[in-house]
TITI-618453 format. One record per residue (C-alpha): residue in one letter; x, y, z. Coordinates in Angstrom, 3 decimals, decimal comma. Last residue first. Layout:
% TITI-618453
r|c1|c2|c3
A|X|Y|Z
...
//
This chain:
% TITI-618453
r|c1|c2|c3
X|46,682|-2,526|8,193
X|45,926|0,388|6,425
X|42,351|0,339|5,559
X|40,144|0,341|8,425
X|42,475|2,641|9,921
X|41,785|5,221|7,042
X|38,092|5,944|7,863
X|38,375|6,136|11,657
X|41,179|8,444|10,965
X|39,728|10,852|8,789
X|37,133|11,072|11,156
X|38,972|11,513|13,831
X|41,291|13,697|11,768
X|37,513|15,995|11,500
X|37,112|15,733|14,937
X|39,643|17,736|15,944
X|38,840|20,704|14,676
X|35,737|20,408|12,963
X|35,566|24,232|11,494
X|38,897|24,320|10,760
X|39,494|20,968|9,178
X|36,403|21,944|7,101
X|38,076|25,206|5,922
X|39,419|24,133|2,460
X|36,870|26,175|0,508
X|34,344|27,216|3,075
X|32,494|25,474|6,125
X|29,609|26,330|7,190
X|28,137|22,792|7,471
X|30,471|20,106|6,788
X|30,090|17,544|4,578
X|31,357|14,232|5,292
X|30,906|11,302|2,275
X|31,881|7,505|2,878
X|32,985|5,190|0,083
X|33,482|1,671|-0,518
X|34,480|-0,832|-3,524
X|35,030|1,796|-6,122
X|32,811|2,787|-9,046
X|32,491|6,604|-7,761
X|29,914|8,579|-10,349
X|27,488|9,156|-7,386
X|29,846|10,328|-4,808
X|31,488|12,634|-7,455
X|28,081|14,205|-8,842
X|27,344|14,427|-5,479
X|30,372|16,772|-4,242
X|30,159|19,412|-7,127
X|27,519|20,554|-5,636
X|29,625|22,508|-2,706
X|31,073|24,805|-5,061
X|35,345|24,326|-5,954
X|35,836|27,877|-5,097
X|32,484|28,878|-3,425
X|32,989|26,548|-0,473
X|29,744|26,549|2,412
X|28,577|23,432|2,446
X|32,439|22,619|3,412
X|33,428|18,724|1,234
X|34,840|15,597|2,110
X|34,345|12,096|0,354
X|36,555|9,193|1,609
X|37,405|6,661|-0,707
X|37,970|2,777|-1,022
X|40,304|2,437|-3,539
X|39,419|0,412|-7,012
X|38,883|3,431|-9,413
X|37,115|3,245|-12,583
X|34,165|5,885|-11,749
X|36,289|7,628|-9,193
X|38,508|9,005|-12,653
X|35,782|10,116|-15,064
X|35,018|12,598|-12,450
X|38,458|13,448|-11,459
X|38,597|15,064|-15,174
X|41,571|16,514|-16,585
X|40,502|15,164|-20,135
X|38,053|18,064|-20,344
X|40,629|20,851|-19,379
X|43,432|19,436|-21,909
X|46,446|18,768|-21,330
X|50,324|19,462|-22,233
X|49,721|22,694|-20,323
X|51,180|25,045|-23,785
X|49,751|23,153|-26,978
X|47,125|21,346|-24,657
X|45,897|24,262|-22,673
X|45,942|26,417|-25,793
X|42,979|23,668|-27,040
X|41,208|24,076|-24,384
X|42,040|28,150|-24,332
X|39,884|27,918|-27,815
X|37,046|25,249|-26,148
X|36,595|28,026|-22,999
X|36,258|31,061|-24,574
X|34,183|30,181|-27,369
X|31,439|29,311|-25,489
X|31,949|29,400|-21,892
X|29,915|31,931|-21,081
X|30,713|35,331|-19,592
X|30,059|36,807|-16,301
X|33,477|37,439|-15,100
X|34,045|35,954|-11,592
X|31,285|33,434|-11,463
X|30,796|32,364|-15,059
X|34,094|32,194|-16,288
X|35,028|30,848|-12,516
X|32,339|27,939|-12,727
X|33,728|27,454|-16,616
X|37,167|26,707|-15,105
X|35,846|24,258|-12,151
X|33,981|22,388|-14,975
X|36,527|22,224|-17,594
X|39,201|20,613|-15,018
X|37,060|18,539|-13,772
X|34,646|16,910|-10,778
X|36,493|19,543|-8,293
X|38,187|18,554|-5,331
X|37,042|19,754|-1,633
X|38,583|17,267|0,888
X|39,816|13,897|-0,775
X|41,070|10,937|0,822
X|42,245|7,328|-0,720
X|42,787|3,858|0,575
X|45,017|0,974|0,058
X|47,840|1,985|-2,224
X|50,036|-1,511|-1,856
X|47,510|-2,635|-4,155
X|49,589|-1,400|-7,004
X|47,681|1,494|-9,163
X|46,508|1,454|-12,467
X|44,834|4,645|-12,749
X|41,477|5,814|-11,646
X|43,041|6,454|-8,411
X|45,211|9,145|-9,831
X|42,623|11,220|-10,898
X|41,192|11,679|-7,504
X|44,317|12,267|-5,738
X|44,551|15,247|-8,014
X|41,319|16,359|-7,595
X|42,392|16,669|-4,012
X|45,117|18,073|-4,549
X|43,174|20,634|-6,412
X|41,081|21,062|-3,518
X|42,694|19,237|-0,619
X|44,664|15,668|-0,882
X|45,270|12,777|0,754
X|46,707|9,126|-0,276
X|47,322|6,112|1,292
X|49,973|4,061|1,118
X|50,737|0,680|2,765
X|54,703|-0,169|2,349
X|55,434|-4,010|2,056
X|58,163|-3,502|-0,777
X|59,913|-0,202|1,060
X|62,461|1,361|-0,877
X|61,610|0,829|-4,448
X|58,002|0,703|-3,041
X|58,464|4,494|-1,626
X|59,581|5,589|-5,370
X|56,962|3,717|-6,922
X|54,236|5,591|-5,781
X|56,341|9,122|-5,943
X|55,854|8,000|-9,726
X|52,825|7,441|-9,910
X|52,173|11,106|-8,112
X|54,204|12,195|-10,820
X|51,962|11,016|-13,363
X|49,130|12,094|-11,553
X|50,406|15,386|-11,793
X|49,439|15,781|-14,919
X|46,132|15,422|-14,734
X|46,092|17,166|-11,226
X|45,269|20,613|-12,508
X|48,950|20,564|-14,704
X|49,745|23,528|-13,447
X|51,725|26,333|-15,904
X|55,487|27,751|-14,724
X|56,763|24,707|-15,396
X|58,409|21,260|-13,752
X|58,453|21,662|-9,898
X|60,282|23,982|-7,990
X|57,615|25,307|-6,312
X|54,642|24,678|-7,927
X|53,962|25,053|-11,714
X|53,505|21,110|-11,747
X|52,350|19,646|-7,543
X|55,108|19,565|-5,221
X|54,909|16,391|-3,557
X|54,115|15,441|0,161
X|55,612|12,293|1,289
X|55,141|11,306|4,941
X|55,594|8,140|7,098
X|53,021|7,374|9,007
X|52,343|6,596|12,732
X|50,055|8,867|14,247
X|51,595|11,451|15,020
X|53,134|11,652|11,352
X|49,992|11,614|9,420
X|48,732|14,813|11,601
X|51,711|16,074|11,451
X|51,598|16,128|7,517
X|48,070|17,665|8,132
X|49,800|20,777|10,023
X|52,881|21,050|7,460
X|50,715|21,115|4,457
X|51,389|24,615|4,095
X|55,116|23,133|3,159
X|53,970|21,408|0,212
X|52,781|24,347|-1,566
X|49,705|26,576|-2,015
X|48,323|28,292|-5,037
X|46,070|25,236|-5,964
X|45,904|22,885|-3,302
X|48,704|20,066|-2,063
X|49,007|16,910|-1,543
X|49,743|14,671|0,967
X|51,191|10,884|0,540
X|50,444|8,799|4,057
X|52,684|5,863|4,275
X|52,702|3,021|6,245
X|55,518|0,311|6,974
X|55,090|0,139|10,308
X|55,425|3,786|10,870
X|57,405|3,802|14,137
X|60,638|5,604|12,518
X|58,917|7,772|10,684
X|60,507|9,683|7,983
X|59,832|13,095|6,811
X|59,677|13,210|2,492
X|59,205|16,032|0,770
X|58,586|16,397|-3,253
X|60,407|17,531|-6,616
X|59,758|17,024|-10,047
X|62,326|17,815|-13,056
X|60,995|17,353|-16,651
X|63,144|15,086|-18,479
X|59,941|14,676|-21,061
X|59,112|11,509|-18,556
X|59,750|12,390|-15,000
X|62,908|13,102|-13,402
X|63,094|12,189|-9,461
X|64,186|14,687|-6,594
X|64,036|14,291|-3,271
X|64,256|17,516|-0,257
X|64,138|15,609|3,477
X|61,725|17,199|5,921
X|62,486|17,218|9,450
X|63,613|20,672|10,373
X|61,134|22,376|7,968
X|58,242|20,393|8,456
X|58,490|21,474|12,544
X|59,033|25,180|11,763
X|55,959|24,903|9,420
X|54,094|22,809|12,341
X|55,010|25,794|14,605
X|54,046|28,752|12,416
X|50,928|26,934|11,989
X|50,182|26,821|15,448
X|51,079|30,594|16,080
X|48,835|31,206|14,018
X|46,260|30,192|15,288
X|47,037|30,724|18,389
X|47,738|34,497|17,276
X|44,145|35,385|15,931
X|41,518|33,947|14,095
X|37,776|33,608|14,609
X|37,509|37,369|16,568
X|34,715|38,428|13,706
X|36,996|40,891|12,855
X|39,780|38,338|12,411
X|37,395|36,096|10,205
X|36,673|38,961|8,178
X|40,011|39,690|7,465
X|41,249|36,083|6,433
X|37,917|36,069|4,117
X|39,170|38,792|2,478
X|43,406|37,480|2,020
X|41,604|34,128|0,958
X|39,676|35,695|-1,842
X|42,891|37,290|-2,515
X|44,811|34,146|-2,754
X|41,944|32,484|-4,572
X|41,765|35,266|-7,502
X|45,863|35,604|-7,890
X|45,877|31,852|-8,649
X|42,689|31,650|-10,910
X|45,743|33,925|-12,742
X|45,359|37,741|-13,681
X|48,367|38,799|-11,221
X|49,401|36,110|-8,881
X|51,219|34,245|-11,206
X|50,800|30,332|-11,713
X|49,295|30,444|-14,925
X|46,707|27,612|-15,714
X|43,907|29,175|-16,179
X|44,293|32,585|-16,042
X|47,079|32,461|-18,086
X|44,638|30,228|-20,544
X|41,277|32,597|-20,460
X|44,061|35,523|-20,892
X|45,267|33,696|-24,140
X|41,629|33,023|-25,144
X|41,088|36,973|-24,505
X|44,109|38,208|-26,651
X|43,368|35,577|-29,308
X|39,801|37,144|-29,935
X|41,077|40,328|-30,319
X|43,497|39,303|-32,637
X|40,798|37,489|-34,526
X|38,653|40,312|-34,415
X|40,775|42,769|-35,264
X|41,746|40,627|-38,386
X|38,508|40,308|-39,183
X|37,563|43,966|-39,127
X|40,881|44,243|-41,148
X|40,212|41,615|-43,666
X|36,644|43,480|-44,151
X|38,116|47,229|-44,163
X|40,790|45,819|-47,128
X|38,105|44,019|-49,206
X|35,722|47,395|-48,897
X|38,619|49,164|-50,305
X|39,273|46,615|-52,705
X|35,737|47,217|-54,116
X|35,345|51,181|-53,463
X|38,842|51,148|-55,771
X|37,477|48,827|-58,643
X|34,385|50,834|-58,702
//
């Protein structure tokens, strides 16, 4: 009896131990997936081959092709020439890294760009010539997990508003009457977000997102959901709390949400009707929750994640533009 007892014992601690190991193994996926900056198994991997599809179907439709391209290849060729490589260290020593191009003509203003999730600073070279033609100064940081910034895991923009603080101070060091504003897309976006809730000098004037999500948690349970079919209970609250032993944050915390409610910059809203990667409703919560002194929304029919400046053309920086210049003077 003795035997059949421990027996029993043994096949429950090892059910449990499967379990538990088994359980593990998917919250550490959940996390890499995350905030891992890989292409394989990472949100990462999942946008740049949701962008490789869409890429193709656009060319088959005829709505890409080698002016296009050939565009971006020039504004990268153009970054490249006239962008200066800085370096500051942030707190924990941890080594961040941005572009600056200098504008002779700016006046004293200052546009600060950043980037999505996946990309980089440098595939912000067409909006950074945007800012620079007509009349800023440009700073476009590397966001964490990044290019050569910090770790290998992203910070989602809660982190990074630390550095983007940072960046802040580094163009008042040099320039004590600088204007700033700043501009982001999807995660950069959320990014710019989150850092207007902060204390900020008043030398940041005005602030412009295109396609950020309302959190951290939310954009991560949208993908649970979307790409895998599974809820976000347990998953989500165990590679929470993995995101703060290895991200140094947590996905609730990392919330651009909580952020426009407190800030004081006057912000433009900008979202494609037609984005499944940070989806379209996440836009009113945002406008709603925003606490700031003025706000204007553009939404933009047909558009996809990141793809309003593509679909407007033109009239999208006019836009942009008309919003900003009431701003930075």
């Amino acid at each position: 009896m003795a035997r059949k007892k421990a027996g029993k014992k043994g096949k429950v601690i090892g059910a449990v131990a499967a379990v538990s190991a088994g359980a593990m193994g998917l919250f550490g996926f959940m996390t890499r997936f995350a905030i891992g900056t890989s292409r394989k198994g990472t949100m990462i991997g999942t946008l740049i081959t949701n962008r490789e599809k869409e890429r193709a179907e656009m060319e088959a439709k005829g709505e890409v092709g080698e002016p296009w391209d050939e565009y971006v290849k020039q504004q990268k060729v153009w970054f490249k020439e006239n962008a200066e490589s800085l370096w500051l260290t942030s707190e924990h020593d941890v080594r961040i890294h941005a572009w600056k191009i200098m504008n002779p003509a700016s006046g004293h203003r200052y546009a600060i760009v950043c980037h999505g999730y996946s990309s980089a600073p440098v595939e912000m070279a067409g909006h950074c010539r945007k800012f620079y033609d007509r009349g800023y100064s440009v700073y476009v940081p590397a966001a964490k997990g990044h290019e050569e910034t910090g770790t290998k895991m992203t910070g989602m923009g809660w982190v990074d508003r630390i550095y983007l603080m940072q960046w802040i101070d580094e163009i008042l060091m040099d320039d004590p009457e600088a204007m700033i504003l700043l501009y982001g897309e999807s995660m950069g976006a959320a990014w710019v977000m989150m850092t207007s809730g902060e204390d900020l000098p008043e030398n940041v004037k005005c602030a412009v997102e295109d396609c950020g999500y309302t959190s951290a948690w939310d954009e991560f349970k949208y993908h649970l959901k979307s790409d895998f079919k599974l809820p976000a209970f347990p998953i989500m609250h165990a590679a929470n709390v993995m995101s703060k032993v290895f991200g140094g944050f947590s996905f609730k915390e990392a919330s651009a949400l909580k952020a426009v409610a407190r800030t004081k910059l006057p912000m433009l809203f900008i979202h494609g009707e037609s984005d499944t990667f940070v989806p379209f409703e996440m836009l009113e919560p945002l406008c709603e929750a925003y606490g700031g002194p003025y706000k204007e929304k553009i939404t933009v029919p047909g558009a996809g994640h990141v793809r309003s400046v593509a679909v407007l053309g033109q009239e999208y920086w006019d836009r942009v533009f008309e919003f900003t210049d009431r701003f930075m003077v």
